[in-house]
N, CA, C, O and CB atoms as a CASP TS submission, in Angstrom:
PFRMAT TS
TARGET T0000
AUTHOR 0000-0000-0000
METHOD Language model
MODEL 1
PARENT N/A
ATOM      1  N   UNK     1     -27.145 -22.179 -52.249  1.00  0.00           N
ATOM      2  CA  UNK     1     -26.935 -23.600 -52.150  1.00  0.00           C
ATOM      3  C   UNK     1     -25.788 -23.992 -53.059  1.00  0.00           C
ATOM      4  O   UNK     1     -25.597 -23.586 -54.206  1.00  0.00           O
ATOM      5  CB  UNK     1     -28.212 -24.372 -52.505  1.00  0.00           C
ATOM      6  N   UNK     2     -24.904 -25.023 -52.217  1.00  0.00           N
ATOM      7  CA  UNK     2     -24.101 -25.259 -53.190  1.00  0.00           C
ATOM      8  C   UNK     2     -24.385 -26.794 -53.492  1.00  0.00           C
ATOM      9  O   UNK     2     -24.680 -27.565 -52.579  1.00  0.00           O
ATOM     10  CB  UNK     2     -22.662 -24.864 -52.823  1.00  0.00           C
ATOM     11  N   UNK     3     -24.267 -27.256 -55.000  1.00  0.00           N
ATOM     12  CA  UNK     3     -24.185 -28.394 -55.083  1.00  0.00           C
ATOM     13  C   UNK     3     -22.924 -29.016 -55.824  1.00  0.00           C
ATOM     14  O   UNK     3     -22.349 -28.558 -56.811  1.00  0.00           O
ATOM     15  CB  UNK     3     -25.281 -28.680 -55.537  1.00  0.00           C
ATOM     16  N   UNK     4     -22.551 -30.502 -54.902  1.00  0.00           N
ATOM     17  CA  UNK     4     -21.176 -31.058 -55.145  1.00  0.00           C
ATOM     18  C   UNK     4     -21.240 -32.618 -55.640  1.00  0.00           C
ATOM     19  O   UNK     4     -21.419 -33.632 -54.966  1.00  0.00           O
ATOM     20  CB  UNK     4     -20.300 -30.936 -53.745  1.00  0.00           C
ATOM     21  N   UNK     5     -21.013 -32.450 -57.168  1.00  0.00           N
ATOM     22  CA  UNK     5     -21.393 -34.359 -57.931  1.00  0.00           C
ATOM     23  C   UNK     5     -20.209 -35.097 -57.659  1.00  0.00           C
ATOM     24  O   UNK     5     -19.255 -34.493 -57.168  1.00  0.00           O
ATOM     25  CB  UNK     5     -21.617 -34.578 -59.992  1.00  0.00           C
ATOM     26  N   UNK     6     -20.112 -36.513 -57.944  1.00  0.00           N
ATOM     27  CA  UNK     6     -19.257 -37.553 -58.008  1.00  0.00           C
ATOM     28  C   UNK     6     -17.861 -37.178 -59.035  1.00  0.00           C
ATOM     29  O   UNK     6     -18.063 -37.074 -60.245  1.00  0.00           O
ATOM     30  CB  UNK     6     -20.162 -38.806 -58.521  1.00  0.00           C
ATOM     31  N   UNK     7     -16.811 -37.034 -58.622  1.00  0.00           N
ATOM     32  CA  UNK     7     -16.016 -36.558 -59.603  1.00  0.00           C
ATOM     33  C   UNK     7     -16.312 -37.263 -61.031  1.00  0.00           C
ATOM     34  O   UNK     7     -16.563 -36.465 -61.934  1.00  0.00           O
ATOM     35  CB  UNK     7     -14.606 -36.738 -59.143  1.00  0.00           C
ATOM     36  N   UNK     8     -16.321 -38.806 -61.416  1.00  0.00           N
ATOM     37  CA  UNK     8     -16.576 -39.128 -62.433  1.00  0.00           C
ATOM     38  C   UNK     8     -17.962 -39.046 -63.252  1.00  0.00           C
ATOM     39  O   UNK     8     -18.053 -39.432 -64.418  1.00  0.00           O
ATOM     40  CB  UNK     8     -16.174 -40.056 -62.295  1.00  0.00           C
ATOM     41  N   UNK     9     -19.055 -38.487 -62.499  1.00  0.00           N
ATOM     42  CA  UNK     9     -20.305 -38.686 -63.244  1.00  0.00           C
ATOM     43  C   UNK     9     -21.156 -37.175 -62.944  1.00  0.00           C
ATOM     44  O   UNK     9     -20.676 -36.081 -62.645  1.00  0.00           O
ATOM     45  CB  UNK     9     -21.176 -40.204 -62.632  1.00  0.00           C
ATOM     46  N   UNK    10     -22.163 -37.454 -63.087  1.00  0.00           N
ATOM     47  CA  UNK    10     -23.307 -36.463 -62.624  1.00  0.00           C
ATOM     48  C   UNK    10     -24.264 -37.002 -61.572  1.00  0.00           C
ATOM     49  O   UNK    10     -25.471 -36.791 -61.682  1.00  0.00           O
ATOM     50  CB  UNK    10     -24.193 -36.052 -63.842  1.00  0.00           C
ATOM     51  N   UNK    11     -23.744 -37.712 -60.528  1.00  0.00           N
ATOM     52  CA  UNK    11     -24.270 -38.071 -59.543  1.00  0.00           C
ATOM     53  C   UNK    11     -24.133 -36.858 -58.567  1.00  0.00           C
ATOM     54  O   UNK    11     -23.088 -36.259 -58.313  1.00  0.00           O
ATOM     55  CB  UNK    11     -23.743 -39.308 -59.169  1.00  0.00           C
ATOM     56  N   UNK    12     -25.506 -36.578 -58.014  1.00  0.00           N
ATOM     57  CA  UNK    12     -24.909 -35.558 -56.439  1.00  0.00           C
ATOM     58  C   UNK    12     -24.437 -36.206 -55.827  1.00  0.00           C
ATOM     59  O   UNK    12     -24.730 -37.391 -55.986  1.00  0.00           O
ATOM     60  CB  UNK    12     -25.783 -34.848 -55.369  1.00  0.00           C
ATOM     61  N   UNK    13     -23.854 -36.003 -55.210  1.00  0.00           N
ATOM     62  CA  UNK    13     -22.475 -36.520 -53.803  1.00  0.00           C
ATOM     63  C   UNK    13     -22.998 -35.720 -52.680  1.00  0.00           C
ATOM     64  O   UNK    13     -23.493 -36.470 -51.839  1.00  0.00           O
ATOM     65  CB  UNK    13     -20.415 -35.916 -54.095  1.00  0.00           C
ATOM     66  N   UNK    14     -23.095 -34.085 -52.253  1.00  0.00           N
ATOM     67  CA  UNK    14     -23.580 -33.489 -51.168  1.00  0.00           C
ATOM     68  C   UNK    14     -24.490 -32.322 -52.043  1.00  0.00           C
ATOM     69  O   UNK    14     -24.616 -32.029 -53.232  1.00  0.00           O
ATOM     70  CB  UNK    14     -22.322 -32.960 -50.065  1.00  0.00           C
ATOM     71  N   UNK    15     -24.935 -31.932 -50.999  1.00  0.00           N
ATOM     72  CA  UNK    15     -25.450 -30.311 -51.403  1.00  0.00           C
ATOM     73  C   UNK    15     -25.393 -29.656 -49.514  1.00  0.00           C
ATOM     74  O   UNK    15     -25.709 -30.127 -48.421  1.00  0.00           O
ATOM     75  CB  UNK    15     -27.711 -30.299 -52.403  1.00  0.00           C
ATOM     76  N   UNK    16     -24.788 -28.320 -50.031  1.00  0.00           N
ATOM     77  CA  UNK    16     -24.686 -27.308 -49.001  1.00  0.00           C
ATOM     78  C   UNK    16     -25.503 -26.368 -48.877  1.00  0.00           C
ATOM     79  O   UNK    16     -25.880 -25.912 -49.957  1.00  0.00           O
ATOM     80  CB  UNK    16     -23.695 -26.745 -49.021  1.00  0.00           C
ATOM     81  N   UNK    17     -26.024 -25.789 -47.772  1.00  0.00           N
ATOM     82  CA  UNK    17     -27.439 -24.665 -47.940  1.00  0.00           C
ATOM     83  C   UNK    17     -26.977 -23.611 -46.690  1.00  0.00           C
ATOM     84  O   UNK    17     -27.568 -23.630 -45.611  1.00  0.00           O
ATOM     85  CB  UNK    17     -29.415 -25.582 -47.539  1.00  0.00           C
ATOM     86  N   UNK    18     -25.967 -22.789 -46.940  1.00  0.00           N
ATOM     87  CA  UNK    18     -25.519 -21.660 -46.200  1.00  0.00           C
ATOM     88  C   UNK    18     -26.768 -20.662 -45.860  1.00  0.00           C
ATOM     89  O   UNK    18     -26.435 -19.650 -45.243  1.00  0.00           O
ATOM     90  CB  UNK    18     -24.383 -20.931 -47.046  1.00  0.00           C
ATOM     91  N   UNK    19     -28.171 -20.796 -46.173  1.00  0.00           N
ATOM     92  CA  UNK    19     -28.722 -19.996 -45.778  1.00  0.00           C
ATOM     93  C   UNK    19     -29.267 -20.165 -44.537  1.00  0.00           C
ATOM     94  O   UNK    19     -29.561 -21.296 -44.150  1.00  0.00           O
ATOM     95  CB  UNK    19     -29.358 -19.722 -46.532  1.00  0.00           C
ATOM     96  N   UNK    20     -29.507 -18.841 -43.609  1.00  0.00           N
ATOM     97  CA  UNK    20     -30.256 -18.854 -42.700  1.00  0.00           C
ATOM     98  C   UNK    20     -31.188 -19.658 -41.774  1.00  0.00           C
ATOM     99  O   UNK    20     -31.045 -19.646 -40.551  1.00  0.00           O
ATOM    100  CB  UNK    20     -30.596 -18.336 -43.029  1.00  0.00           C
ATOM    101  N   UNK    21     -31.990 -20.242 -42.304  1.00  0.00           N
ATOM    102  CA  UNK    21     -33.538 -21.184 -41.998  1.00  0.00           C
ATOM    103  C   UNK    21     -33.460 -21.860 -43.504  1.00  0.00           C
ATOM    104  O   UNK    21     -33.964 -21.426 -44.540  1.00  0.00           O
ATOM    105  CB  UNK    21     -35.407 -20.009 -41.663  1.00  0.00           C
ATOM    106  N   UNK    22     -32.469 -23.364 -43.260  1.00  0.00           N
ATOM    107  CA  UNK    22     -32.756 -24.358 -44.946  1.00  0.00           C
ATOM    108  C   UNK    22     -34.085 -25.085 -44.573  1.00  0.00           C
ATOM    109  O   UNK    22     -34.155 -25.632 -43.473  1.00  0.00           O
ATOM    110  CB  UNK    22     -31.270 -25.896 -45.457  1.00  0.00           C
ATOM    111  N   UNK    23     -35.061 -25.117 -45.369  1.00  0.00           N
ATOM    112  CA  UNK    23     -36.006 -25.468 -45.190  1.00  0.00           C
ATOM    113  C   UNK    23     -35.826 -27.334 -45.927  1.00  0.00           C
ATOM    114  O   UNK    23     -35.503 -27.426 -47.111  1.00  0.00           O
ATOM    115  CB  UNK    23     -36.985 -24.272 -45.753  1.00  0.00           C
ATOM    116  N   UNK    24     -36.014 -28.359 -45.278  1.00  0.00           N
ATOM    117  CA  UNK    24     -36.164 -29.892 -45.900  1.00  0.00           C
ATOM    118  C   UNK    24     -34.513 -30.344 -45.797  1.00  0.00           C
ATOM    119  O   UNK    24     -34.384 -31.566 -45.859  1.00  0.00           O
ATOM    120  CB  UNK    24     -36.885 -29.929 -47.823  1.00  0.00           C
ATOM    121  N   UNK    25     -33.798 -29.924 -45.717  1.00  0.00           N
ATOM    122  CA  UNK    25     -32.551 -30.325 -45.762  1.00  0.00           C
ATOM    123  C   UNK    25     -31.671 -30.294 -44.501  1.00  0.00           C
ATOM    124  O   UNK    25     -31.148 -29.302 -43.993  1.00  0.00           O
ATOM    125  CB  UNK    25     -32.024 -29.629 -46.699  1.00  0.00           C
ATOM    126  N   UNK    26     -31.607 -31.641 -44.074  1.00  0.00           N
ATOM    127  CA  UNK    26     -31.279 -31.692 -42.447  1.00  0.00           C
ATOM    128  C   UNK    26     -29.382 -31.757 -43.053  1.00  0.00           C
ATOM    129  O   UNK    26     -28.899 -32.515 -43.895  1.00  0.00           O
ATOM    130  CB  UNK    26     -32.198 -33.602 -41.240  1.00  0.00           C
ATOM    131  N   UNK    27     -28.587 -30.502 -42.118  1.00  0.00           N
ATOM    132  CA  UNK    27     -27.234 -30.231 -42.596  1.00  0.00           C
ATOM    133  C   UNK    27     -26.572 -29.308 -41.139  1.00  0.00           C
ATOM    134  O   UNK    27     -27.009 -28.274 -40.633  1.00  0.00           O
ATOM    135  CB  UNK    27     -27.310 -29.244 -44.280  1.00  0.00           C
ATOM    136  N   UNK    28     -25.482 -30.075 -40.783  1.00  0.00           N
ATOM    137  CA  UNK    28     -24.582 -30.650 -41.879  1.00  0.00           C
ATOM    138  C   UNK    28     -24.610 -32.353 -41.935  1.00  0.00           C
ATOM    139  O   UNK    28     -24.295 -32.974 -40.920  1.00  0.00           O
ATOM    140  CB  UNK    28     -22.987 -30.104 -41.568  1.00  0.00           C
ATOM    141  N   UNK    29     -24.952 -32.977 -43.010  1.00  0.00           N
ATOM    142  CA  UNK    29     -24.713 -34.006 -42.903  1.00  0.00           C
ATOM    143  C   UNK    29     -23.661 -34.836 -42.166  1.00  0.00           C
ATOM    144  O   UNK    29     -22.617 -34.192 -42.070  1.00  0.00           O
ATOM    145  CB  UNK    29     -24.756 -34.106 -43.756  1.00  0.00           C
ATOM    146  N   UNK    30     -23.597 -35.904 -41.680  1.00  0.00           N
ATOM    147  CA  UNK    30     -22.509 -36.196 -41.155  1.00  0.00           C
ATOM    148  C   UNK    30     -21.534 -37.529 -42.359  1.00  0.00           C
ATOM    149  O   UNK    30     -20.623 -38.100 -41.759  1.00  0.00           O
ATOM    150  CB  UNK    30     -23.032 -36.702 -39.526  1.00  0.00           C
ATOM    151  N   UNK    31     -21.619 -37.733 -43.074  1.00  0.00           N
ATOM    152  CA  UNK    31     -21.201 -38.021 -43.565  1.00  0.00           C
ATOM    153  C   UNK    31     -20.783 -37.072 -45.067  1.00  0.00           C
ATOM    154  O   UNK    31     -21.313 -36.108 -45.619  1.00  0.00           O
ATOM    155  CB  UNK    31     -21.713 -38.943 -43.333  1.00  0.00           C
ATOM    156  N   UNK    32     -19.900 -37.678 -45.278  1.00  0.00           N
ATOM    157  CA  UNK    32     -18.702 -36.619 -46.844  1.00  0.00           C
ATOM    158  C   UNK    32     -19.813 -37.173 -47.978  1.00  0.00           C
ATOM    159  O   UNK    32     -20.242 -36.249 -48.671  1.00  0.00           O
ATOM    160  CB  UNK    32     -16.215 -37.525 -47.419  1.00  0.00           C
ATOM    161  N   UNK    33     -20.257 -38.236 -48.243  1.00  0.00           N
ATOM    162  CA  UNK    33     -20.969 -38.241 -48.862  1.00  0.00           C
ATOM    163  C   UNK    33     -22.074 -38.462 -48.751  1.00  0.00           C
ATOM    164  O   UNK    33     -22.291 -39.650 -48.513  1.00  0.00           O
ATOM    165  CB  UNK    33     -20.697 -38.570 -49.363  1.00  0.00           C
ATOM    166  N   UNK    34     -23.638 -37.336 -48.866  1.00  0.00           N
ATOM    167  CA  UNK    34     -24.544 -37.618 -48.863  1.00  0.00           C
ATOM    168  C   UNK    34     -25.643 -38.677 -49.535  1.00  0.00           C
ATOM    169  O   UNK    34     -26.654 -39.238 -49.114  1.00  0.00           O
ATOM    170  CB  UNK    34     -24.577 -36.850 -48.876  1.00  0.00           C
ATOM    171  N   UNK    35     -25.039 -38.660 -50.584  1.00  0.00           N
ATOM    172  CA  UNK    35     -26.214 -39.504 -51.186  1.00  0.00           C
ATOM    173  C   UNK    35     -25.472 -40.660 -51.839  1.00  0.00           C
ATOM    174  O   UNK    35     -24.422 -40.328 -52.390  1.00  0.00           O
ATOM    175  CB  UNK    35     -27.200 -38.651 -52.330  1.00  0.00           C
ATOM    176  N   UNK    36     -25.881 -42.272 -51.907  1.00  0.00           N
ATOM    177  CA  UNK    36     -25.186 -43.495 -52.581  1.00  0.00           C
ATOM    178  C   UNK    36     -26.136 -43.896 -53.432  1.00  0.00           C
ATOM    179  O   UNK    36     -27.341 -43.883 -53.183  1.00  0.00           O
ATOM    180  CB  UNK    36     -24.727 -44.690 -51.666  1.00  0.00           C
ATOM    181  N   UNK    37     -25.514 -44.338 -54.672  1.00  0.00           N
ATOM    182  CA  UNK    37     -26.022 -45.057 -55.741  1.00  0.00           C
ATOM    183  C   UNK    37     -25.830 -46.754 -55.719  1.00  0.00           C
ATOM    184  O   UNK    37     -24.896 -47.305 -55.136  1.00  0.00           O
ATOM    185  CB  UNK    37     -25.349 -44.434 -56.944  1.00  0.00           C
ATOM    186  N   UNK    38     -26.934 -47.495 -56.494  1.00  0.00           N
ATOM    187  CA  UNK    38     -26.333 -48.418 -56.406  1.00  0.00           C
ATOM    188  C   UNK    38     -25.846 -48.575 -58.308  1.00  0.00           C
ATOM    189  O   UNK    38     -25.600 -47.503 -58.861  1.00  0.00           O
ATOM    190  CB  UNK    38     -27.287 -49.548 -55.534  1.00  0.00           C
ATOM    191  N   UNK    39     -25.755 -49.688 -59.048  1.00  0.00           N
ATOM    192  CA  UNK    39     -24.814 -50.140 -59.852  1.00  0.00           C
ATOM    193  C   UNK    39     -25.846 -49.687 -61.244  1.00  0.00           C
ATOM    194  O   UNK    39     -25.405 -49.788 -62.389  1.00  0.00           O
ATOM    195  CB  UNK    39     -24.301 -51.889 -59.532  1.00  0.00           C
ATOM    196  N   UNK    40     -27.125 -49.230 -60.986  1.00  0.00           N
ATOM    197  CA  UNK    40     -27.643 -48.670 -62.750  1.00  0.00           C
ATOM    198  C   UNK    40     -27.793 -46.694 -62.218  1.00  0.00           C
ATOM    199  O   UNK    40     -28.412 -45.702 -62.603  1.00  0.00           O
ATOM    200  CB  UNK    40     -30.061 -49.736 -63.492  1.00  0.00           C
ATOM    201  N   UNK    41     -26.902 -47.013 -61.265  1.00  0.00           N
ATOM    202  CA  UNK    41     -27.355 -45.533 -61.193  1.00  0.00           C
ATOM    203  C   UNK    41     -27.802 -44.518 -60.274  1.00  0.00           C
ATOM    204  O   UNK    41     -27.586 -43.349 -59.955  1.00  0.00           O
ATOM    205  CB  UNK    41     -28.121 -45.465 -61.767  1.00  0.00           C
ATOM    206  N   UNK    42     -28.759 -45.831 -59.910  1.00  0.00           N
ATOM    207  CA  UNK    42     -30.408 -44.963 -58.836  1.00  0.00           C
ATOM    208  C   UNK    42     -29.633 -43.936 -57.728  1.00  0.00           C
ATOM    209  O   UNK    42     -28.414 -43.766 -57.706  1.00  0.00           O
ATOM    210  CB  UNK    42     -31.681 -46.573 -57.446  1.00  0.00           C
ATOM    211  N   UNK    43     -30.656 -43.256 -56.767  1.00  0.00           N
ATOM    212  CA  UNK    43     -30.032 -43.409 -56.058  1.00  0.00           C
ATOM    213  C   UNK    43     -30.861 -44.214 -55.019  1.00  0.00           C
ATOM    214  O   UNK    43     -32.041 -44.466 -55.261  1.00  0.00           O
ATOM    215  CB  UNK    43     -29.470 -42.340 -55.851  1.00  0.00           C
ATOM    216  N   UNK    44     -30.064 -44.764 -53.469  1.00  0.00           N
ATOM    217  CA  UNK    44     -30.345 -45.552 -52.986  1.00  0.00           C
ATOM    218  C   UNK    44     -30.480 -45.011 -50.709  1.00  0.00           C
ATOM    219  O   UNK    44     -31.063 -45.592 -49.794  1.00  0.00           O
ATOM    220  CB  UNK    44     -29.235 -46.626 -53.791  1.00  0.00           C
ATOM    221  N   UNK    45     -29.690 -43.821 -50.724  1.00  0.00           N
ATOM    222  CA  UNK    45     -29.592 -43.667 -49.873  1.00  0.00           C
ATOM    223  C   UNK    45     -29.519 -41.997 -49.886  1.00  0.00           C
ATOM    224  O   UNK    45     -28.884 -41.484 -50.807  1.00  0.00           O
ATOM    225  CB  UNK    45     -28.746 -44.518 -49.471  1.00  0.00           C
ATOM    226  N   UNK    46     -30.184 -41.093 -48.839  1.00  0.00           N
ATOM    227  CA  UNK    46     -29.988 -39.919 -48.994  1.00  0.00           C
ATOM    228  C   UNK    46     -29.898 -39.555 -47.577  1.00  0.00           C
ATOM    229  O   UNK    46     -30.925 -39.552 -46.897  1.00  0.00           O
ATOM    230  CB  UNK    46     -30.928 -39.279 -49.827  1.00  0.00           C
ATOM    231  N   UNK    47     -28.859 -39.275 -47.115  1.00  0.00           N
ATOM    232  CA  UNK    47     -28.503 -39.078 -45.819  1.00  0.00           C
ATOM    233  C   UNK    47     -29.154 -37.822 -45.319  1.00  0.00           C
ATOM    234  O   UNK    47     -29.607 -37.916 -44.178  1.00  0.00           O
ATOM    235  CB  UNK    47     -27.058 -39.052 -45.688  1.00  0.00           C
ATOM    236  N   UNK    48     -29.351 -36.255 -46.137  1.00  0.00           N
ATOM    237  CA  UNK    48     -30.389 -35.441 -45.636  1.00  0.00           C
ATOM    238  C   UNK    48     -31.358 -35.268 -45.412  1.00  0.00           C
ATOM    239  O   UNK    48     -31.868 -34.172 -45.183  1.00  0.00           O
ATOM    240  CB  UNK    48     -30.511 -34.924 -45.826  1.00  0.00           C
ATOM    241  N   UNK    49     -31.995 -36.568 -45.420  1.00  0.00           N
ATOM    242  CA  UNK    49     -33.350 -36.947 -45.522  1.00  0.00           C
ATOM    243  C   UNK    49     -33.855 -37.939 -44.488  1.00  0.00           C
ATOM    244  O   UNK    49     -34.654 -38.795 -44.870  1.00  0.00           O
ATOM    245  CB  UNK    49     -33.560 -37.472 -46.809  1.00  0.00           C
ATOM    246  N   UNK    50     -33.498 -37.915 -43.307  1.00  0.00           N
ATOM    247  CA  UNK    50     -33.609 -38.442 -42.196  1.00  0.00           C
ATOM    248  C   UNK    50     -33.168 -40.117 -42.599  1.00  0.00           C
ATOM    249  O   UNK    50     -34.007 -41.008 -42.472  1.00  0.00           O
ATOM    250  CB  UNK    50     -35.120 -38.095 -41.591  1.00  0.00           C
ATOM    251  N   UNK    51     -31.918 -40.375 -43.037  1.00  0.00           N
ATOM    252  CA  UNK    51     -31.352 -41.635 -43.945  1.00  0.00           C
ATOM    253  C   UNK    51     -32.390 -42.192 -44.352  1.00  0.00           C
ATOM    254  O   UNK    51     -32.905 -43.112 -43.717  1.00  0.00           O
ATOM    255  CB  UNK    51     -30.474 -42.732 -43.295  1.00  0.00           C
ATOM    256  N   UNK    52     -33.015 -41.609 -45.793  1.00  0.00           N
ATOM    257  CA  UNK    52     -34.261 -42.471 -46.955  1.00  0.00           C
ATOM    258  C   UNK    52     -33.678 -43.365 -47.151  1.00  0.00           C
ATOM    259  O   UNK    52     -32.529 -43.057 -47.467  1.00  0.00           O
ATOM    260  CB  UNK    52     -34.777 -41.939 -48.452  1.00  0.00           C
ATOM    261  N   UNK    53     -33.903 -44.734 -47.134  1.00  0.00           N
ATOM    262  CA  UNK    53     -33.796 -45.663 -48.255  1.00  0.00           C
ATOM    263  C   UNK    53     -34.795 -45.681 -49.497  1.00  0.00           C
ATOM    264  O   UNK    53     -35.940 -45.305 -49.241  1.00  0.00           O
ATOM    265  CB  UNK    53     -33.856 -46.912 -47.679  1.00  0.00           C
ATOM    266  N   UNK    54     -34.511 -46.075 -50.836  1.00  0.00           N
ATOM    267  CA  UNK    54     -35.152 -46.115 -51.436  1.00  0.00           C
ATOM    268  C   UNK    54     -35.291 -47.319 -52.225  1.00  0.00           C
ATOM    269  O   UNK    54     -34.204 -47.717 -52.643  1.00  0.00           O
ATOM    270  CB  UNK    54     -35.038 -45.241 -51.797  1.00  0.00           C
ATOM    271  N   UNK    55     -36.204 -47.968 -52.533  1.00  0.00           N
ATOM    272  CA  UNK    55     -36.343 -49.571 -53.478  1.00  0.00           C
ATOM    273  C   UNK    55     -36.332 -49.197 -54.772  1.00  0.00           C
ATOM    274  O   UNK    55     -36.425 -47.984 -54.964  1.00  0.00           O
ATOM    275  CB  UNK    55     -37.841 -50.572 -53.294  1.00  0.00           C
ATOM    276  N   UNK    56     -36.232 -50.002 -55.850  1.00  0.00           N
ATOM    277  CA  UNK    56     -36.428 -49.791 -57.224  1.00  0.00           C
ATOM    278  C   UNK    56     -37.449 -50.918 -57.797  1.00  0.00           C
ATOM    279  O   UNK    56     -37.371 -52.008 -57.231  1.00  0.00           O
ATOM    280  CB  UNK    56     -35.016 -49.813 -57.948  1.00  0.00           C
ATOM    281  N   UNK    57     -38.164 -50.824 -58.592  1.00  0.00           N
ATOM    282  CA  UNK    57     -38.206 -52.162 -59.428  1.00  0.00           C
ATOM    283  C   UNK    57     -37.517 -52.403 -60.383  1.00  0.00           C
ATOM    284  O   UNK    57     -36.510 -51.781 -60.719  1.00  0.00           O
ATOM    285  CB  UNK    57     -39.229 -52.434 -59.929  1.00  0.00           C
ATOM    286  N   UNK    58     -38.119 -53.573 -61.050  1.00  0.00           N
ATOM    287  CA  UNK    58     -37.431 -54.273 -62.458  1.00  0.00           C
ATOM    288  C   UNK    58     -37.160 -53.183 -63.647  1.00  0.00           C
ATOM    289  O   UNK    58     -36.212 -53.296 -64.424  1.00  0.00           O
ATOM    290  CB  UNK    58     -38.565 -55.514 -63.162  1.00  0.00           C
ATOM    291  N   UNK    59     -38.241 -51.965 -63.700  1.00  0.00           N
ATOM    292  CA  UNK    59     -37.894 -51.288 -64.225  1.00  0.00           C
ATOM    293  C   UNK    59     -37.155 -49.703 -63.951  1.00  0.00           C
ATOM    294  O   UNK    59     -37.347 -48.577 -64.412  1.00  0.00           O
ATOM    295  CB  UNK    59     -38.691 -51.479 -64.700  1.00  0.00           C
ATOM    296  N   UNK    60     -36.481 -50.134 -63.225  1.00  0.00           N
ATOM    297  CA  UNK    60     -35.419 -48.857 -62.435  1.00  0.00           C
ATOM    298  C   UNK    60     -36.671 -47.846 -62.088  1.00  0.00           C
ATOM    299  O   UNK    60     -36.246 -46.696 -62.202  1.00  0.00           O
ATOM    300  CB  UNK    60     -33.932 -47.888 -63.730  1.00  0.00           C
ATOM    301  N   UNK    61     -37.608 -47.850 -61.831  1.00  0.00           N
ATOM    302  CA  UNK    61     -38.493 -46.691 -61.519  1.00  0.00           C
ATOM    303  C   UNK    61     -38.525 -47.043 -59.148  1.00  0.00           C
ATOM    304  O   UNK    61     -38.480 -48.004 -58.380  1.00  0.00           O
ATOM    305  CB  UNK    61     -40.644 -47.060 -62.826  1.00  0.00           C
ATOM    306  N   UNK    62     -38.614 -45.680 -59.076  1.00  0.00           N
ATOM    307  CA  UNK    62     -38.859 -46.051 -57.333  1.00  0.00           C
ATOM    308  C   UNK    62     -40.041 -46.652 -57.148  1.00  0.00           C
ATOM    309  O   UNK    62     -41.140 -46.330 -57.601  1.00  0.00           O
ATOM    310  CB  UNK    62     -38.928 -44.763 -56.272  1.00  0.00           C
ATOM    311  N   UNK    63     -39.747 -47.541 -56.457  1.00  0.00           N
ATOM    312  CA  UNK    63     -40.987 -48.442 -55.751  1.00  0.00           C
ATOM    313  C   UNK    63     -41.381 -48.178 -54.243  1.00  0.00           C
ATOM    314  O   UNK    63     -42.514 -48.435 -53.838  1.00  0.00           O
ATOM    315  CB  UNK    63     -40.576 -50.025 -55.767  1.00  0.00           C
ATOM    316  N   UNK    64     -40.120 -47.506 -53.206  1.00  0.00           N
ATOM    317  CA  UNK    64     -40.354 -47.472 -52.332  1.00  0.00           C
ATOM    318  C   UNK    64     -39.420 -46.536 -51.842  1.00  0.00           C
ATOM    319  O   UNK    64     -38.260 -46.756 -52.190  1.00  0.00           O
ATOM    320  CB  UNK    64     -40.525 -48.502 -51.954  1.00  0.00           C
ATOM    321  N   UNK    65     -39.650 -45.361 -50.991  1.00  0.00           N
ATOM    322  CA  UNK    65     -39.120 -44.584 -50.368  1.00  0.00           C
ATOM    323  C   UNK    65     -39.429 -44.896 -48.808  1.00  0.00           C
ATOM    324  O   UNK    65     -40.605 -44.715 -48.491  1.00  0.00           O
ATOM    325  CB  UNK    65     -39.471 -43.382 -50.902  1.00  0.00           C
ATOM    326  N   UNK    66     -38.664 -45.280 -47.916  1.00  0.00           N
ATOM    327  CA  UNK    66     -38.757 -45.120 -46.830  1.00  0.00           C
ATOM    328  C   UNK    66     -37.316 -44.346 -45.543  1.00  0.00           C
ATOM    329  O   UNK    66     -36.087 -44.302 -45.580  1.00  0.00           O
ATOM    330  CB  UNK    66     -39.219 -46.428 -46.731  1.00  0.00           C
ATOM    331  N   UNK    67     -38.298 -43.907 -44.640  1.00  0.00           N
ATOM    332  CA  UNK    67     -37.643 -42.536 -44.097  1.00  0.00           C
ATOM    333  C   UNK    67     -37.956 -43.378 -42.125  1.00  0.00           C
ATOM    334  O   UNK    67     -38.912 -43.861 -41.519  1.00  0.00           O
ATOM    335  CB  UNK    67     -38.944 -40.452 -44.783  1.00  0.00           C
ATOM    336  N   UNK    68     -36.424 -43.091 -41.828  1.00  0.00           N
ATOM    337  CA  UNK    68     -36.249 -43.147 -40.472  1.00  0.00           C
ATOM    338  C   UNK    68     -36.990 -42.171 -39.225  1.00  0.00           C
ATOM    339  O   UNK    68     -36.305 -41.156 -39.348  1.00  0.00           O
ATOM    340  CB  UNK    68     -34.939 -42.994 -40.453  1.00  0.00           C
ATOM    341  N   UNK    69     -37.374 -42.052 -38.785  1.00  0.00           N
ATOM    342  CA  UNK    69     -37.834 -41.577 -37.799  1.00  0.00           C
ATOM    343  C   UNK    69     -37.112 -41.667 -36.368  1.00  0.00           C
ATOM    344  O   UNK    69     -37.636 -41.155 -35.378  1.00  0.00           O
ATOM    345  CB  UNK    69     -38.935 -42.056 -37.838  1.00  0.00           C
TER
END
């Protein structure tokens, strides 16, 4: 697996899984960047993941993961 962060931070940006049978990781993504943050950080969107959105609360902790079908 390769993994590829945000040039300025330690955010993942993609991850690549050249193996055989990747198990949980729907690839190749179609978009350059897999995953978006919003402005403390979080993340907010994970495109290998059947496009998750995810909620936060007041205290940056996840409140809500939800997954497209």
């Amino acid at each position: 697996m390769t993994y590829i962060y945000n040039d300025s931070s330690n955010q993942l940006k993609k991850v690549q899984d050249y193996s055989f049978r990747p198990s949980g990781l729907n690839q190749p993504c179609s978009e350059n960047t897999a995953y978006t943050y919003d402005a403390n950080g979080n993340m907010i969107t994970d495109e290998n993941k059947d496009n998750a959105n995810i909620d936060y609360n007041h205290l940056n902790l996840p409140k809500r993961i939800e997954f497209e079908t």
